[in-house]
N, C-alpha and C positions, 0 to 999 in steps of 0.2 A: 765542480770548480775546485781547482788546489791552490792552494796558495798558503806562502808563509806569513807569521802574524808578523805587524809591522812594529817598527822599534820605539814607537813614539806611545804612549798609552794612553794619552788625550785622545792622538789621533783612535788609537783601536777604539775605544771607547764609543768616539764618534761616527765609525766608518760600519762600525760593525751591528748587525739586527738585534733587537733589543729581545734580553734573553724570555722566556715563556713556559712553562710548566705546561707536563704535559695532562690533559683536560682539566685548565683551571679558568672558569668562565668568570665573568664581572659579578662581584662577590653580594650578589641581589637582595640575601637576606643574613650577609654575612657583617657578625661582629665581633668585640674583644671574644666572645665564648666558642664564637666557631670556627674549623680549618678546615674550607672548602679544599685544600691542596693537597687534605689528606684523601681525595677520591680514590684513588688508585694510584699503582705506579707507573710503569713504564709502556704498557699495553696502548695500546693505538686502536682504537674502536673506528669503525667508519662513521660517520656524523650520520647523524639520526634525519629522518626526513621530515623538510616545514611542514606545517598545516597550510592546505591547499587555501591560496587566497582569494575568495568567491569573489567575481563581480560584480554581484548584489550585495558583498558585503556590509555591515552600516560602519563608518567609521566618524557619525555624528556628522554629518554633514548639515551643512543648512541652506537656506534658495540658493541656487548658479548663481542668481543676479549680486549676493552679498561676495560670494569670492570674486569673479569680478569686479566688483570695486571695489575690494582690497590689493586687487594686481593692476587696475589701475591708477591708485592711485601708487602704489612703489614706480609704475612703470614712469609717471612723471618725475621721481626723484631720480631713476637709475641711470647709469654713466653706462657709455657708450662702450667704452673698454672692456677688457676680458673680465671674469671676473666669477664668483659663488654665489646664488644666492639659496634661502632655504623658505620654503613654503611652510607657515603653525597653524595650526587649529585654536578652538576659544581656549583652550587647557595650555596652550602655548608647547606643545608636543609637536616636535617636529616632523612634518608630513612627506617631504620631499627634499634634496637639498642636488641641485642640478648645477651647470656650469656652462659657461656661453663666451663664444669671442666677445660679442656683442651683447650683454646684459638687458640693455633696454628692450633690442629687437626680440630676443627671445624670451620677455617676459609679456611684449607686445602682442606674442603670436598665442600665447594662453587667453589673456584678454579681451581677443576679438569673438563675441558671442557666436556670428557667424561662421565660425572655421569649423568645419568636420574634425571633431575628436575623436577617441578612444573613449567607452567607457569608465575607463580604468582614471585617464584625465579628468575626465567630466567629476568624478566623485570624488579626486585630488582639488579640484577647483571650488567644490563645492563647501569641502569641509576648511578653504583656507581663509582666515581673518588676516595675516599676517605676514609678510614678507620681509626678510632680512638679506642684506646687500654686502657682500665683499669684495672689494678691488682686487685684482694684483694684478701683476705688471706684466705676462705676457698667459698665452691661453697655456702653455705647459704647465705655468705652475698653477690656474687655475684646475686643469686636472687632478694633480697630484692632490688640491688642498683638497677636491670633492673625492676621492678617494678615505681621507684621512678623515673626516666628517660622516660619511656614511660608517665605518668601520665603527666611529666615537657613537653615531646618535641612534643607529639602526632606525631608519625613516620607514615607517610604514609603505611608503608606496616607491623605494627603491630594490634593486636586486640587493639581497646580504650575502658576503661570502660567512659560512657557519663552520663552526668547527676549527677557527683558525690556531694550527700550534706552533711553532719555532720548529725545525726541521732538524736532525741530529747529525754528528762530522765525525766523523775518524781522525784523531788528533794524536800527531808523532811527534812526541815534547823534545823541545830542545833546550832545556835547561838542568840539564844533569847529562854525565857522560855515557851512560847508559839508559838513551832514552825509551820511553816507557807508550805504548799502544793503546789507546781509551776513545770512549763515547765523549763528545761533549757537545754540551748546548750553549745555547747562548753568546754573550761576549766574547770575542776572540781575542781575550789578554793574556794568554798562559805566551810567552815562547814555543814554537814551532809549526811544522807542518800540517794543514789543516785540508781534507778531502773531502767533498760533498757538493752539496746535502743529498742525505739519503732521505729515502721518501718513511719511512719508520726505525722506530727503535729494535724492532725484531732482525732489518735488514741488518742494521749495523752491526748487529752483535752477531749475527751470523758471519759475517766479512772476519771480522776481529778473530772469531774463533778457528776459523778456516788458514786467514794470515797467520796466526799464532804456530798453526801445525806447521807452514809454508815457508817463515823465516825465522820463529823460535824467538818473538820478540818477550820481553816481559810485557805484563799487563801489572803486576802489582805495584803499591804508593810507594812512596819515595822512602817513607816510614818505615815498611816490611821491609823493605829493599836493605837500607841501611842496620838493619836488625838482625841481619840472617846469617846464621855461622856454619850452613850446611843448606845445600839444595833442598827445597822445596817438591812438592809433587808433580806441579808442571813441567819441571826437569825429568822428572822421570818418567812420565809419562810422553817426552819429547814435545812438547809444548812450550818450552823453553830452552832458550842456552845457559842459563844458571849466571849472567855475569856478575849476580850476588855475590859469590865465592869465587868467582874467577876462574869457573868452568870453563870458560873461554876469555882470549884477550881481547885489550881494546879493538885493536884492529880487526879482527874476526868480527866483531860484534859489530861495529860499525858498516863492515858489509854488509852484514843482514839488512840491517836500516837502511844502505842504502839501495840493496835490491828489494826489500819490500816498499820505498816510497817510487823508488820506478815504478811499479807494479801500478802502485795507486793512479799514480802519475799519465795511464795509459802507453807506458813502456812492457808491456806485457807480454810478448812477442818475445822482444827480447833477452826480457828475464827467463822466460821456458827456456830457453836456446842457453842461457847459459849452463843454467841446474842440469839442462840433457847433455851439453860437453861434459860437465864436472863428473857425469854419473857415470858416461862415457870411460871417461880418464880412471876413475878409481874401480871399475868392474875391470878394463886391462892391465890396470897393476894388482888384481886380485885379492883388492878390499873389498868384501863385497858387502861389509855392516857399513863402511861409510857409500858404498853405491845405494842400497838400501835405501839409505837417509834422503838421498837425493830424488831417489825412487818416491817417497812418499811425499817431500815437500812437491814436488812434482805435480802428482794425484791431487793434493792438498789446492793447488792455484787449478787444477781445469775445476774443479768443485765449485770454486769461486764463480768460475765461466758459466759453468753449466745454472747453477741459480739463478744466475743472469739475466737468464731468458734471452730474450733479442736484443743483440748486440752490433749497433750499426758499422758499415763501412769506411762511407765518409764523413760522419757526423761528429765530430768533437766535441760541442759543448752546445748541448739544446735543451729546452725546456716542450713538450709537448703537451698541447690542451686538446680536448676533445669534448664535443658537447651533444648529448643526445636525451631528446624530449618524452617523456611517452604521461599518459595518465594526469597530466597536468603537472607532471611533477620535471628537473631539470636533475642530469648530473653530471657532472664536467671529472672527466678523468685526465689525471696527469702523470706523465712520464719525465724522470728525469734523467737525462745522459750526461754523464762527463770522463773526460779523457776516451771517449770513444767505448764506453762500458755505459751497460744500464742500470743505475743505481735505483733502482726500485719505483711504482709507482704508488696515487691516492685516488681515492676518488671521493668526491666533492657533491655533497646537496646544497644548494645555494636555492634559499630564499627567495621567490619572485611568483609573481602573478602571470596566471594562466597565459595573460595576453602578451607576455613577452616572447616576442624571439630570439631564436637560439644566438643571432650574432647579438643582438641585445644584451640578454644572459650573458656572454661569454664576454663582452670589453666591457659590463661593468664588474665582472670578477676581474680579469685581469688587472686592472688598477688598483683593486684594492688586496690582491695576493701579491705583490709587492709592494706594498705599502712600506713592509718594514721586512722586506726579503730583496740580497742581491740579484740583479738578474744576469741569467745567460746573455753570450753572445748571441743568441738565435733562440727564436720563441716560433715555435711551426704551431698552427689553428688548421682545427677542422673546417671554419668559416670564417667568409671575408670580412670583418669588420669595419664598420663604418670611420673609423678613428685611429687606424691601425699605423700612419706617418705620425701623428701627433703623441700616442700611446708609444713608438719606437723612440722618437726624439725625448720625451721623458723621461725616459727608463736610459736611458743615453745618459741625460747629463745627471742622474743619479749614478747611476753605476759608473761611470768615469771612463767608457769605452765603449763603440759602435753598437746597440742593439739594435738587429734585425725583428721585426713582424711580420709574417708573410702566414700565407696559406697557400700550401704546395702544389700544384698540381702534377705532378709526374713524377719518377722518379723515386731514389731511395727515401726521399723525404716526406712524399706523400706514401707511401708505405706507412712508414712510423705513426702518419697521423689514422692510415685506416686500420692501424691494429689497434692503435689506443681510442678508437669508434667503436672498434668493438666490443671493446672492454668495460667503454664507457656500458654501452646499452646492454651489455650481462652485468653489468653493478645494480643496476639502475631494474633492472627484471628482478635480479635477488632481493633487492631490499624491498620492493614491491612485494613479492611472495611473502616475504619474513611479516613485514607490515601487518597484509593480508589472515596471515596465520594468527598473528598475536591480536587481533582483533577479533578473530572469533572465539580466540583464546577470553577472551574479556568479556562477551557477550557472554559466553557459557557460562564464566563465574559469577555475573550480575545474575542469570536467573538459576544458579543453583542457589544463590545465598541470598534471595530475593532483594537483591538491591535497588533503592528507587531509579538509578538509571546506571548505565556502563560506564562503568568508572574511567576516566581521565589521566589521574593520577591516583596512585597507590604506593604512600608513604610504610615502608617495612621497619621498627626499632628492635633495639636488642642493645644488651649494655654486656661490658665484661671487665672483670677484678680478678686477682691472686687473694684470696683472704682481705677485700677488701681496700688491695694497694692499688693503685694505678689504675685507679676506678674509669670508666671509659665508656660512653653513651654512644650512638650512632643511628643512624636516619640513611635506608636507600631508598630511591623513587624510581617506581616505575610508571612507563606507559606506554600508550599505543603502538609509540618505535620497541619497548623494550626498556630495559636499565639506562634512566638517565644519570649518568655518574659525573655530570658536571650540576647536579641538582642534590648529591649524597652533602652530609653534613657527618661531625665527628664533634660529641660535646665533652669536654673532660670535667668530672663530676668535682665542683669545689665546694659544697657545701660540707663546713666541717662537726656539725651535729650528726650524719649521718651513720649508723654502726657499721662496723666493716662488715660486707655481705648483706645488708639488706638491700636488695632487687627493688622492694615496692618503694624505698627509698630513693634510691637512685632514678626509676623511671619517670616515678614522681617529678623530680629537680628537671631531665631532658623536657620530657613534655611540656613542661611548664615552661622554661625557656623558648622551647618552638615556637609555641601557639599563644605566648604570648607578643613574642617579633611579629607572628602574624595577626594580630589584632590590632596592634597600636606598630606599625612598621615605621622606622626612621624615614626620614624624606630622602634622607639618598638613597633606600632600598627602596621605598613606593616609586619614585621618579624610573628606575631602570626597572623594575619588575611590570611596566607602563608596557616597555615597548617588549618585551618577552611572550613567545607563541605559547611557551606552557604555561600552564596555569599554575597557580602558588599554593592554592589551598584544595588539600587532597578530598578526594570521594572517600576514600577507604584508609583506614590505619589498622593496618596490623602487628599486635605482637605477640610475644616469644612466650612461652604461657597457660594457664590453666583458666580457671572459672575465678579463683582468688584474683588473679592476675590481671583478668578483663575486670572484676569489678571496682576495683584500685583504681582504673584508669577511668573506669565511666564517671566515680568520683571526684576526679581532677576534670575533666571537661566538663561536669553539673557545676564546680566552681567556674570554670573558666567562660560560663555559659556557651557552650559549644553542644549543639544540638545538631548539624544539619553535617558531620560526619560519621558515616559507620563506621563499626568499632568491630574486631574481630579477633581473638585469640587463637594462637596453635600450637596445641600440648603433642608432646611427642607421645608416641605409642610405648608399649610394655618395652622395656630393654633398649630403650630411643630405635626401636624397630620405624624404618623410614617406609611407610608405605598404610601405618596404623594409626595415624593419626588422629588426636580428636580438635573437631571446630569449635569455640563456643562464642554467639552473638548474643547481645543486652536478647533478654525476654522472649528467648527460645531454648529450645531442649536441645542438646549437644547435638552433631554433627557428625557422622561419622561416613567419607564416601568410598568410594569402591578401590581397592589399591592400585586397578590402574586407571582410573580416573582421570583422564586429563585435565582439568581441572586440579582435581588433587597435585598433581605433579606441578602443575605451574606454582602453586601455591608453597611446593617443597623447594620450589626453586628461589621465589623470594624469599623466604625464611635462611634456603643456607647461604645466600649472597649476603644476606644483615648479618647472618654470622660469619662470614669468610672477609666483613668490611671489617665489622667491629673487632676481631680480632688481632687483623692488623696492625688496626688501629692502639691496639693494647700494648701490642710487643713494642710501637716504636715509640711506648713511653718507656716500658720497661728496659730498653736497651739505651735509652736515654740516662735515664734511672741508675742502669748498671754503668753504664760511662761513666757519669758523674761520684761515684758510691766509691767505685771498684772493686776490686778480689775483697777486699777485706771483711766485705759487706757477707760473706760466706761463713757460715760458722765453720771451724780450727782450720781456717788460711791465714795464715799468719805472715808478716812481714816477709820472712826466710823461705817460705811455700811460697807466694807470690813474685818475689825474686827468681824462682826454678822454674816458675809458670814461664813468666813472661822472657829469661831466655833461652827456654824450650822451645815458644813457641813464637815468640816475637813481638805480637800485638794481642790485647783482649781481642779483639774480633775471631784472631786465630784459634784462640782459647774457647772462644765461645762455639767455634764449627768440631772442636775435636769432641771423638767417641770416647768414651769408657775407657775403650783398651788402649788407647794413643794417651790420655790422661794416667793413667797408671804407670807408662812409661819412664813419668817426669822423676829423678831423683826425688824422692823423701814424698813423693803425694803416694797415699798407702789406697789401696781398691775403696775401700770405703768411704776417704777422703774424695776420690776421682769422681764418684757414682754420685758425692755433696754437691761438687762443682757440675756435673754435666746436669743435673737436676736442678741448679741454679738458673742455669741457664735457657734452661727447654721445661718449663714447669708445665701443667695440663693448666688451663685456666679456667674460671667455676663460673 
């Protein structure tokens, strides 16, 4: 979808999907101490898969005949009109929250003992006390609201879409005269043209760098931009037209812009046709460095194509779902097209019990994947859905123009939907295998380290300081999927008695904080950690560490009376040799296993993820740190050194990427001074 932002910024504000970090989940144990949002950054993981929901599950139910006359008696209050309603349990945890032309009737047809159910019903009806009722005024918007309600409550006996994050745009600003090429998310308030959505962050950036070689736009801020008294390295390395310094003019530059938003725009055709006349033109006036050029932005746009992959004929602007079942488990892959290019696809684990069907599955994700996402003009399904007129007219008078629902049968359209079938069910076999893997992977390590059963969860800590500055604790969890990184935590150490560099201090303060949230857990974290598949409190804690190290922390859980997790340490080997490691558990003799031990290995792998979080995590105090501070904060940078810095190079960030030899360069900073500042910057952390 392209489009330019509009002029009104109420309206953007309101037109537009409301912005989302990428893997930042509802913040379940999070408080003033912790930044779930420092998980990671831009990476796009594929969503982890539910815990299969048995249908002997217990979810407290009590006799049929008690829910029953609980939906008898709502069905004698309920109106006849369209309307929500939601099915609780004694705990008042919402069980189910469904939607009906006719309210009454459809809570009538639960009611009646005699009707042949589903099992899956039967234990819905079982476990219900309580029925709540919401009008509204035609069945479309009762749709949309049961969309926005399951997305808010995650009902146990609903489908969830999981995994949901804001989608990312290629954005060509229009608010400066040499506009500037970026990733953005969220709100569309900036001024200009806006391309997408792409189905990840890696697409985009891949686009951008490819456009970049193809029309030579800048990518750098407005800041840099306005800074620069000589081209940059993008310039030179032809990645840019430099209209910093006015390597080129307005007018030159403006064409690029507007042959790369044709581009975007699915004028792409045409734009080859022109660069192949221009290359034409200047190889028979026997320029051949500027044919060259045209030579390469050329190369540079089929690149584009070629990552593409499948790129339709007649398809303009579709969104494609595809749904395929295997193992009790569901995954719906989607393809995105617009201006007739394939902008990347996801693939989707969505939440749901064995006994749903695939159209099932598939129209109650769709409702709630656009919940706060615009839709295409045309939405192609592997299957027919039940609801698929009512689901088009919604999304209709949301989006503000015609949307089609269909499922293809012929045709270049049913194409699209059988390639992205297939893809669906290769996602859907990998994560199977991977799953598969890491649970024997788990198995192995409960009975090499005699754990009372296969651990679940496995919480990994590790903390990291400069001599004690910008102290920084960190929490990764793993499980059966692997790295849950919408479950990592990052605690920043503020106890101010602690000495700079003491470890046992510092882990002291993290731990204690954790598992103190989890003993006494706030009611808005216990309420949402309710309806959550993983579990909160770990089998195993590992940390970073020796024999001193594990027995520091068995100390803090004999306070915090925590008995019923094991505890495990891992000391690196002679020389931090990765492969020599030592184990050490409460009230055993060290550990030592074979170096290719799988096992061992999995073990090296959580350890360097808690080190590759928390370090992270470290730098973007410290660079926060060094924002705030600035140059000065360097010993002999001095006002007049800092002046040469900054219009050498432009901006601290700039400063902070340059080498030794580039720093030496600057008037009056002397080799020794250069080697202060690049070590200020890039320090080893302890």
């Amino acid at each position: 979808m392209v489009h330019d932002s509009p002029d009104n910024p109420d309206d953007r504000a309101r037109k537009a999907p409301p912005a989302q970090a990428i893997d930042t989940p509802p913040e379940r144990l999070a408080g003033p101490d912790v930044d779930p949002a420092a998980a990671g950054g831009d990476d796009e993981d594929d969503a982890l898969l539910p815990d299969i929901l048995e249908e002997s599950g217990a979810v407290g139910e009590g006799p049929l005949a008690t829910g029953h006359e609980a939906i008898e008696r709502a069905v004698r209050l309920a109106p006849t009109s369209p309307g929500v309603y939601r099915m609780l349990n004694a705990n008042a945890d919402v069980l189910y929250v469904g939607k009906a032309k006719n309210v009454k009737k459809r809570l009538s047809s639960y009611a009646r003992q005699s009707a042949p159910l589903p099992a899956r019903i039967l234990r819905m009806i079982a476990a219900t006390v309580t029925v709540e009722i919401v009008s509204t005024t035609t069945e479309t918007e009762a749709l949309l609201l049961e969309a926005n309600l399951i997305k808010q409550l995650r009902p146990r006996f609903n489908v969830q879409l999981r995994d949901d994050k804001s989608f990312p745009y290629i954005l060509i600003t229009g608010d400066h005269w040499a506009p500037q090429i970026l990733k953005h998310r969220g709100a569309q308030t900036r001024p200009g043209r806006y391309f997408g959505p792409f189905a990840s962050a890696g697409a985009v950036n891949r686009t951008i760098t490819a456009l970049q070689r193809a029309f030579l736009i800048r990518s750098c801020t407005d800041s840099f931009f306005e800074s620069r008294t000589r081209p940059c390295l993008l310039h030179q390395i032809r990645r840019c037209a430099g209209p910093c310094t006015r390597e080129i003019d307005f007018g030159g530059y403006s064409t690029l812009v507007r042959e790369a938003s044709d581009f975007l725009s699915g004028k792409s055709h045409a734009v080859k046709q022109e660069l192949a006349g221009e290359m034409e033109k200047a190889s028979n006036e026997l320029e051949f460095e500027r044919a060259a050029l045209y030579r390469d932005r050329l190369a540079a746009l089929s690149a584009i194509q070629s990552q593409q992959g499948i790129n339709p004929r007649t398809v303009e602007e579709a969104d494609v779902f595809a749904i395929h079942q295997e193992g009790g488990f569901s995954c719906v892959e989607v393809f995105f097209f617009r201006t007739g290019q394939n902008w990347g696809n996801r693939a989707y684990f969505p939440r749901a019990e064995k006994s749903f069907t695939p159209e099932e599955v598939l129209g109650s994700f769709l409702a709630q994947f656009y919940d706060d996402k615009p839709p295409p003009r045309n939405i192609l399904l592997s299957h027919d859905i039940e609801e698929s007129e009512l689901l088009a007219n919604a999304l209709s008078i949301k989006a503000g123009h015609k949307v089609e629902v269909t499922a293809p049968k012929r045709g270049e359209k049913k194409e699209l939907v059988t390639h992205a079938l297939t893809n669906a069910r290769e996602a859907l076999g990998r994560k199977l295998a991977d799953t598969a893997t890491q649970s024997r992977l788990l198995e192995a390590m409960a009975a090499t380290l005699s754990l009372p059963h296969v651990p679940k969860r496995i919480e990994v800590y590790d903390n990291s300081h400069i001599q004690g500055t910008n102290a920084v604790g960190a929490m990764i969890v793993a499980g059966p999927d692997g790295f849950v990184k919408n479950q990592y935590r990052k605690f920043n150490i503020k106890s101010e008695g602690i000495t700079p560099g003491d470890d046992f201090a510092m882990m002291r303060e993290v731990l204690e904080r954790r598992f103190k949230r989890l003993i006494n857990p706030p009611e808005d974290a216990a309420s949402k950690a309710k309806d959550d598949d993983f579990p909160q409190w770990p089998d195993l804690v590992i940390i970073d560490g020796g024999r001193g190290q594990l027995n520091a922390v068995r100390e803090i859980f004999a306070n915090l009376g925590l008995t019923q997790v094991s505890l495990m340490s891992v000391a690196k080997g002679p020389d931090r040799d990765a492969g020599r490691e030592t184990l050490f558990m409460p009230e055993r003799e060290a550990i030592k296993l074979e170096p290719r031990d799988p096992v061992l290995y999995f073990i090296q792998r959580l350890r360097d993820e808690a080190h590759r979080f928390v370090i992270g995590s470290h730098r973007k105090l410290r660079k926060k740190d060094i924002r705030e501070a600035g140059l000065q904060e360097i010993p002999g940078i001095g006002p007049s050194r800092k002046r040469a810095l900054l219009h050498h190079f432009g901006t601290l960030k700039e400063i902070e990427r340059a080498s030794i030899a580039d720093l030496g360069k600057v008037p009056g900073v002397s080799a020794e001074s250069a080697r202060r500042i690049f070590e200020y910057f890039h320090p080893q952390p302890g």
